[in-house]
C-alpha positions as CSV (number, residue, x, y, z in Angstrom):
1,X,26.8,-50.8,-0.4
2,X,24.7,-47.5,-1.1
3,X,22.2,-48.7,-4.5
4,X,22.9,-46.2,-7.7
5,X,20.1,-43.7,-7.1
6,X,21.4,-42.5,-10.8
7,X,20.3,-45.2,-12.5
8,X,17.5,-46.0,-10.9
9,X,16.3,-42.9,-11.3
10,X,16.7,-43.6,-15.4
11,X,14.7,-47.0,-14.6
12,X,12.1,-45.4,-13.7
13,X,11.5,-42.5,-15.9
14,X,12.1,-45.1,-18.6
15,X,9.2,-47.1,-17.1
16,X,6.9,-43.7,-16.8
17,X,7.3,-43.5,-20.6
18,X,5.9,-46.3,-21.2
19,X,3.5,-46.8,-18.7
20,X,0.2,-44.9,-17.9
21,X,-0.2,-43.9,-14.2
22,X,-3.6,-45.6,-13.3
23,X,-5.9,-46.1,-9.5
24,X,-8.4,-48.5,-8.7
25,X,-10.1,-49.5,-5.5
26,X,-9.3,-52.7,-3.4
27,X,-11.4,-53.3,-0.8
28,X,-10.9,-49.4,1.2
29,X,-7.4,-49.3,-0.3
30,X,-6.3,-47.3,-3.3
31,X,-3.8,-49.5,-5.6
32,X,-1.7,-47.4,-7.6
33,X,-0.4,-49.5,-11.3
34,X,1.3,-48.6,-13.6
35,X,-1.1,-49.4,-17.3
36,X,1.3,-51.0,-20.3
37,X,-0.5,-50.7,-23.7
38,X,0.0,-52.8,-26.8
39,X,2.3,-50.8,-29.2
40,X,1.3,-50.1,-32.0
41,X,3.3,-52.5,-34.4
42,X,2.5,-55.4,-32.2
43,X,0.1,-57.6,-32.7
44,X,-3.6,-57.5,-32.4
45,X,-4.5,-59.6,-29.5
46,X,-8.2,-58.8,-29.2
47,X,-8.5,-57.0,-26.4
48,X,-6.3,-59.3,-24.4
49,X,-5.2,-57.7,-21.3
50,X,-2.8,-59.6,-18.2
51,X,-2.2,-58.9,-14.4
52,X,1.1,-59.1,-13.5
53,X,2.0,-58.9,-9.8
54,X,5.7,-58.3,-8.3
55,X,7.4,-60.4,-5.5
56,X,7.8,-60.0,-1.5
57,X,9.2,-56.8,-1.1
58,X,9.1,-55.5,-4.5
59,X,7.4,-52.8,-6.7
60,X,5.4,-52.5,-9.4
61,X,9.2,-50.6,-11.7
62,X,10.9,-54.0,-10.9
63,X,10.3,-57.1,-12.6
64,X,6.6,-56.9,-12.5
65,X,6.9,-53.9,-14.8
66,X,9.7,-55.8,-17.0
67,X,7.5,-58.4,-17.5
68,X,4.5,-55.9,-18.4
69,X,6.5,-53.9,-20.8
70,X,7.4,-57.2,-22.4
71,X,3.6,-58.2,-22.8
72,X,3.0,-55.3,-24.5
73,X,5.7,-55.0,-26.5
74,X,3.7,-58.3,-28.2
75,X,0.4,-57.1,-28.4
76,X,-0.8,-57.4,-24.9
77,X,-2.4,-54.5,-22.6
78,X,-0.3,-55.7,-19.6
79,X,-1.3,-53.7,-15.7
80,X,1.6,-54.0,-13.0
81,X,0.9,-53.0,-9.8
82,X,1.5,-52.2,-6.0
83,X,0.0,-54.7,-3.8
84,X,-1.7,-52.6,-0.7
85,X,0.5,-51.9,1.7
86,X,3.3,-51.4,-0.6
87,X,5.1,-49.0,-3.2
88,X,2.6,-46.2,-3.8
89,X,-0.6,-48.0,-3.1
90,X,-2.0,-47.0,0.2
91,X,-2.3,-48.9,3.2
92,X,-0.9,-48.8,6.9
93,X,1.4,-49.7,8.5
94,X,3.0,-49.7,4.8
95,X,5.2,-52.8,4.3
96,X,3.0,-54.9,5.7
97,X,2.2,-58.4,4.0
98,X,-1.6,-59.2,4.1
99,X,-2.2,-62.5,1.8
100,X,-5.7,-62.1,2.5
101,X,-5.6,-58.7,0.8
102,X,-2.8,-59.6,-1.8
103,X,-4.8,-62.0,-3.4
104,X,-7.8,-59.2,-3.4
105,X,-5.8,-56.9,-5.0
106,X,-5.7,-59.4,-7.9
107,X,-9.4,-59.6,-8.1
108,X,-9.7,-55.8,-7.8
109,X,-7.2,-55.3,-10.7
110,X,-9.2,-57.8,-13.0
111,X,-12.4,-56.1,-12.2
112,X,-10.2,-52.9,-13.0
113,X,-9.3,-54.3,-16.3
114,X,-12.9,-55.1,-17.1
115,X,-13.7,-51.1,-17.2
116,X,-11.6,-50.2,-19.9
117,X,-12.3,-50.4,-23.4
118,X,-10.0,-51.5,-25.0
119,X,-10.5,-54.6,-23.1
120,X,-12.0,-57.6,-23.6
121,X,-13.1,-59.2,-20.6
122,X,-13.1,-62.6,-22.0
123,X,-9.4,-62.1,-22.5
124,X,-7.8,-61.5,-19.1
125,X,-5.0,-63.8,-17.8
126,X,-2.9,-63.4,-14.5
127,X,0.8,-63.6,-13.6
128,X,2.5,-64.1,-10.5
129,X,6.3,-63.4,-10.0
130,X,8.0,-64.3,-6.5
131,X,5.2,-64.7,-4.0
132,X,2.6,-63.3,-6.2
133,X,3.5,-66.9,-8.1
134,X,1.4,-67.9,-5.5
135,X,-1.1,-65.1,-4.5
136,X,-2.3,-65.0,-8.4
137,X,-2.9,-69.0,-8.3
138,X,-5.2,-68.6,-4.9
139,X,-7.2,-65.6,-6.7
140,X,-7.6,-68.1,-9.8
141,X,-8.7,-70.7,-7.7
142,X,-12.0,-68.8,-7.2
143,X,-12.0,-65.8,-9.7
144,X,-12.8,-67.6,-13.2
145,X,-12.6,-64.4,-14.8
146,X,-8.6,-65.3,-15.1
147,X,-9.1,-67.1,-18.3
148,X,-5.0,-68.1,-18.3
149,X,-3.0,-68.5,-15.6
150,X,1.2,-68.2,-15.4
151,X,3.6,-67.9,-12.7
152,X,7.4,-67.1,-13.0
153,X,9.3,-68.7,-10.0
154,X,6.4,-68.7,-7.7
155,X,6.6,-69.1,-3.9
156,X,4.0,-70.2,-1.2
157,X,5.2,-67.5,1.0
158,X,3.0,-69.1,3.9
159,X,5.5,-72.0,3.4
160,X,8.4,-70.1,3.5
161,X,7.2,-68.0,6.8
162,X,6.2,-71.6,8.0
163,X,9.3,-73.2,7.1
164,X,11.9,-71.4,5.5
165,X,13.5,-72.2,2.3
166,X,13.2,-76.3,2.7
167,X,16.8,-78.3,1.5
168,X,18.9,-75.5,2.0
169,X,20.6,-74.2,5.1
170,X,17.7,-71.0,4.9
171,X,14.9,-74.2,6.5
172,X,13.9,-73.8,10.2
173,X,11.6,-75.7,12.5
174,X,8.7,-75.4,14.5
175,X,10.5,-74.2,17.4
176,X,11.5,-70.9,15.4
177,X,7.9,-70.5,14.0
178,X,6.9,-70.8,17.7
179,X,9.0,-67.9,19.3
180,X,8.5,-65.5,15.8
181,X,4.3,-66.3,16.7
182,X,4.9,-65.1,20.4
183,X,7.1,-61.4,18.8
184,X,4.4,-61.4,16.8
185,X,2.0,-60.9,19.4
186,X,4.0,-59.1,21.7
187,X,4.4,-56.6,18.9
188,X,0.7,-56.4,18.2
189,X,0.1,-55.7,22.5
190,X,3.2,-52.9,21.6
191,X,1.3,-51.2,19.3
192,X,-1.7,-50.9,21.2
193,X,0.2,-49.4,23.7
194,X,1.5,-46.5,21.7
195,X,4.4,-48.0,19.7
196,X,5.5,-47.7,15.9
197,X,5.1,-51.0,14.1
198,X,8.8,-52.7,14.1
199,X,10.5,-53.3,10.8
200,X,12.6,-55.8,9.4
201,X,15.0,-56.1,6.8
202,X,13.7,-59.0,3.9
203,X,17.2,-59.6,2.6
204,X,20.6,-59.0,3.9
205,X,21.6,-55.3,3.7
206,X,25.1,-55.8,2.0
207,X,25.1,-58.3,-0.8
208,X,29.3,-57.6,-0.3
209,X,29.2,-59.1,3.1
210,X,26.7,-62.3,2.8
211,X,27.5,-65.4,5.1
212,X,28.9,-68.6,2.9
213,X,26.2,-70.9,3.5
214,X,23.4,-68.7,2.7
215,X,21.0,-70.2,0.1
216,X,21.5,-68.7,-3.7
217,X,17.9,-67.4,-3.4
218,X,18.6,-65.0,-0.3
219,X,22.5,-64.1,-1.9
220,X,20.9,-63.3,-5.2
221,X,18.2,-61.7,-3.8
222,X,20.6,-59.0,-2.0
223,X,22.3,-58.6,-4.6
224,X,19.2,-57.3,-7.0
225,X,17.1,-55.6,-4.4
226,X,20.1,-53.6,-2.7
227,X,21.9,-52.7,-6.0
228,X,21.8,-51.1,-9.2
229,X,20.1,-53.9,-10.7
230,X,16.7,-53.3,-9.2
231,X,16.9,-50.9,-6.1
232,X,13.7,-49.0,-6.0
233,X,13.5,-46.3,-3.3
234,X,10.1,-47.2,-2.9
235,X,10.9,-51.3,-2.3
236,X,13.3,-50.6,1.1
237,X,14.2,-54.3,1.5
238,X,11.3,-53.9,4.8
239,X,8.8,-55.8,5.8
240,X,6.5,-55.4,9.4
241,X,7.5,-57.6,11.7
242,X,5.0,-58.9,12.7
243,X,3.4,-60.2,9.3
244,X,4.1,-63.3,10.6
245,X,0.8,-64.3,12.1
246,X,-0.8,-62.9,9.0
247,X,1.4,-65.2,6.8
248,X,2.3,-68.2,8.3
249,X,-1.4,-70.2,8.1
250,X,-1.6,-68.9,4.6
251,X,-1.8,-71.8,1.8
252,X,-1.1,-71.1,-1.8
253,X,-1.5,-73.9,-3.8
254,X,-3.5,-76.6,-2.0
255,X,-6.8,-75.8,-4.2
256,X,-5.1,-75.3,-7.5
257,X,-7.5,-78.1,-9.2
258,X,-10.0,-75.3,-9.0
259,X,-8.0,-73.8,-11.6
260,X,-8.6,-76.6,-14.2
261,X,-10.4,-76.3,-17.3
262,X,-8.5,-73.1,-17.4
263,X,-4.6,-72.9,-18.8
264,X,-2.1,-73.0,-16.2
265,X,1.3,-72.8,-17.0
266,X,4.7,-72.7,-14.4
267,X,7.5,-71.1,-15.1
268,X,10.8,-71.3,-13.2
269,X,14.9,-72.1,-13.1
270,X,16.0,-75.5,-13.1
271,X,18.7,-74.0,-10.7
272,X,16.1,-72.8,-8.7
273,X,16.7,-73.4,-4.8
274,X,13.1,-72.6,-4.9
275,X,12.5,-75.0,-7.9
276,X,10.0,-77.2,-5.0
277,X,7.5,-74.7,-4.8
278,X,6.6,-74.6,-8.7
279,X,6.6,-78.4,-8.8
280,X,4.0,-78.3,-5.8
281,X,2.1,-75.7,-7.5
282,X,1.6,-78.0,-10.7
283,X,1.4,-81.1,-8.5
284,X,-2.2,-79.8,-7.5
285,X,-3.5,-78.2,-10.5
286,X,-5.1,-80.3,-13.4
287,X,-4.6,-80.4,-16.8
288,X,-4.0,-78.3,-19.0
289,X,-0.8,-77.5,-17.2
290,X,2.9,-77.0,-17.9
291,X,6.3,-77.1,-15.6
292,X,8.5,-75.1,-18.0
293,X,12.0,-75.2,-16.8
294,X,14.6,-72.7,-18.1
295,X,17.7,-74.2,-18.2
296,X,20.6,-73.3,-15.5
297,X,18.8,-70.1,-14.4
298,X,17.9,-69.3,-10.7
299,X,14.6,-68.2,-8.6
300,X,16.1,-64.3,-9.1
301,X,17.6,-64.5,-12.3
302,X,14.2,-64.7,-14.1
303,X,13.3,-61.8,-12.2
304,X,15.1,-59.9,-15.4
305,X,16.5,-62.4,-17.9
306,X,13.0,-62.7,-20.0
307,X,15.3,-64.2,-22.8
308,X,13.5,-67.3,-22.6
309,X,10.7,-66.9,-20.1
310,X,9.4,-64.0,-21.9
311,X,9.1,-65.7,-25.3
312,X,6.9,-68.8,-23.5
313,X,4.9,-66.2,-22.1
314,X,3.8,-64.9,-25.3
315,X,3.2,-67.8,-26.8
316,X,1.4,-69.3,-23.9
317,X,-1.1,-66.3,-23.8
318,X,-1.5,-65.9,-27.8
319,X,-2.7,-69.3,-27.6
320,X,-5.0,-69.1,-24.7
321,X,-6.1,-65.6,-24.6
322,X,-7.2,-64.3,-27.8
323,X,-11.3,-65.1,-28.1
């Protein structure tokens, strides 16, 4: 099914509108955001200003950017962005997921934050959507200039490289991590030689023509990324192959006690098929914490129904933000 081009083109001069068209440096990478800023019937929030990072695959116009546009529609200065390697940030090969370098992009956009004036850098928090549910609680971990901390249907995405999507018929075994290490490699020896990197496809190409069994995550996931709903031209459902060995050792949430005295709250579907990974991310954090479940949604379908997870993420930074 070919994605409406027409309306996503209306997406995203919506999103220009409303955004400011900002750069900052990661590491030797320029990260391209897009810069939300409190309107001006909104409440004052004291220089309060949030991170907000988009899923495997995505872009910065996607749900990041919802969620942004949300922020500041209640008094927050809110900064989506494209992770290196992806969107319009630079990096090559593009589509390549680095954790090492996502969760430095995080760091880099807080340090970003930190310049402007109208921020307060007491007042920064951090979300995570998708996989940069995980990414943002790593950067925490370490970076204690993320005074509050929230995720919105977070993956480990080194446990979903590792393992698949576990109690569902998406989960694989050791064997399967074994032969993808070995491409991997091979891949890596190919490009020495002179070869392009390869590319693969994240989600199935044709959420019309999806196998029975596959796991509401993937099947919803198709269906969002290769439709109207939230194609982006600049998120080709493509990741390089051989991120693999990049991802597989990766480990989101085993430090998350670090996190602790600092707010940390977890947002996802109680139809979730990835429900498992927000419980293991507040397993290992400390108090203060919260496991907000929203009732009958799915992993994907808080990717743009804020109807309830926008509200708690309001009120979760108005009470922990503001200095």
């Amino acid at each position: 099914m070919k994605p409406s081009t027409y309306l996503t083109q209306l997406l995203i001069a919506a999103n220009l509108a409303l955004a400011r068209r900002v750069t900052f440096p990661s590491r030797n990478f320029t990260i391209v955001g897009e810069l939300y800023l409190p309107e001006s019937s909104a409440p004052n929030r004291n220089g309060s200003a949030i991170v907000v990072g988009h899923p495997y695959g995505g872009v910065k116009e996607q749900t990041a950017g919802l969620y942004a546009k949300h922020l500041s529609e209640n008094g927050f200065l809110a900064l989506a962005f494209d992770a290196a390697y992806q969107g319009e940030s630079s990096g090559s090969p593009h589509f390549l997921e680095d954790p090492g370098q996502r969760v430095e992009d995080f760091k880099a956009a807080v340090s970003y934050l930190t310049t402007l004036d109208e921020v307060n850098p007491e007042n920064i928090g951090a979300l995570g959507i998708c996989a940069s549910g995980g990414y943002v609680p790593f950067a925490a971990q370490t970076d204690l200039r993320m005074k509050a901390v929230a995720t919105v249907s977070a993956v480990d995405v080194g446990s979903l490289f590792r393992e698949g999507l576990k109690y569902t018929t998406g989960a694989f075994n050791r064997t399967v991590i074994e032969q993808r290490l070995k491409q991997a490699g091979e891949l890596r020896t190919a490009e020495a030689h002179g070869a392009e990197p390869e590319l693969s496809p994240i989600v199935p190409e044709d959420p019309n023509n999806l196998p029975p069994d596959l796991p509401t995550l993937w099947r919803e996931a198709s269906e969002y990324y290769r439709t109207s709903r939230g194609y982006h031209p600049r998120a080709p459902n493509r990741v390089v192959t051989r991120s693999l060995d990049q991802v597989v050792n990766f480990w989101a949430f085993n430090q998350n006690a670090l996190i602790s005295p600092r707010p940390f709250l977890v947002i996802a579907g109680s139809a979730a098929d990835s429900l498992y990974f927000s419980q293991q991310s507040y397993d290992r954090a400390l108090e203060p914490k919260e496991l907000f479940q929203v009732p009958g949604e799915t992993h994907v379908g808080l990717y743009d129904n804020t109807t309830v997870s926008g509200p708690k993420l309001v009120s979760f930074f108005s009470q922990h933000l503001p200095k």
